[in-house]
C-alpha positions, 0 to 999 in steps of 0.5 A: 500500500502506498503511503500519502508520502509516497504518493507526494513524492511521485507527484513531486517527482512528476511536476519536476519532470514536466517542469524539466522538460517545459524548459529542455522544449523551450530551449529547443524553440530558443534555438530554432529561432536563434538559428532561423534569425542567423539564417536570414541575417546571412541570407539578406547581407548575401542578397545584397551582396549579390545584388550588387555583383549582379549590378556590375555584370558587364555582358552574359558571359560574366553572368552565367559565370556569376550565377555558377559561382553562386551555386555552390555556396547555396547548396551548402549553406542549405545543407548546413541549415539542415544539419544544425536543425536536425542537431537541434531535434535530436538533442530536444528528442535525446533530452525527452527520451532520457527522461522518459527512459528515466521515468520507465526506470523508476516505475519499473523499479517501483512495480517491481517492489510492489510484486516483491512487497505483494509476494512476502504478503502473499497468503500460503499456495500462492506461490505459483501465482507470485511466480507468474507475476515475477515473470510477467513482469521480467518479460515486459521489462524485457520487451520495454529494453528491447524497444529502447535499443530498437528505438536507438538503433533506428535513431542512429541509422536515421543519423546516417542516412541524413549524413549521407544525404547531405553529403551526397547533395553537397558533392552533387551540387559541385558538379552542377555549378561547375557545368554553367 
């Protein structure tokens, strides 16, 4: 039987997890906006910038030469955009992951007490039936890991594959400008 200090604690516990994680959501957000507000900072000084290279362009020629030029450093900034975006998910997601994994721990740990608890209390004859809980309970602990590292490993080939990508777009784009 849980007692009402038990019960506070739980509660306590569970505020200063959502509070933590209000605040980890948060920091995401403050990041996202720090890094769109540098993205168009950069893209308008590059505009201009390039407004004006377009402005002294003497003949087609040096045009198409400058719209080469160009290319390049769009597709790399594009992928950098990309990277830093992803970084910022993955460690808002890394963050509540943690503390999810965090809370399945400790609940897992106390349910577990509560079989041990119920099982000392359990009337004579019960055995069988406190050693079907026992497993019950070690099976879904191990089905709840086994999701943990597929979630992981799903993660991690998602990270590849990203990085391959944008590695991939980035040398695909230095073909292509160099052709105009």
């Amino acid at each position: 039987m849980l007692t009402v200090e038990q019960v506070m604690a739980a509660n306590k516990a569970n505020i200063e997890t959502l509070f933590g994680l209000t605040s980890k959501a948060f920091e995401g957000v403050e990041k996202l906006v720090e890094l769109n507000m540098t993205a168009s900072r950069a893209a308008l000084a590059e505009a201009s910038s390039q407004a004006q290279s377009i402005l002294s362009v003497k003949d087609a020629q040096e045009l198409l030469a400058l719209q080469s030029a160009l290319f390049q450093p769009l597709a790399e900034k594009t992928v950098s955009y990309s990277r830093h975006l992803y970084d910022i998910a993955s460690a808002t997601n890394a963050e509540f992951g943690k503390a999810f994994e965090d809370q399945a721990a400790d609940a897992q740990k106390k349910f577990v007490g509560l079989v041990d608890n119920a099982a000392k209390n359990a009337p004579a004859g019960s055995e069988t039936a406190v050693a079907v809980m026992k497993s019950a309970v070690a099976a879904a602990n191990n089905a709840l890991e086994s999701i943990q590292k597929s979630v992981k490993q799903a993660t991690e080939l998602a990270e590849s594959n990203f990085n391959a990508v944008a590695t991939n777009a980035v040398s695909a784009g230095k073909p292509a400008a160099r052709k105009r």
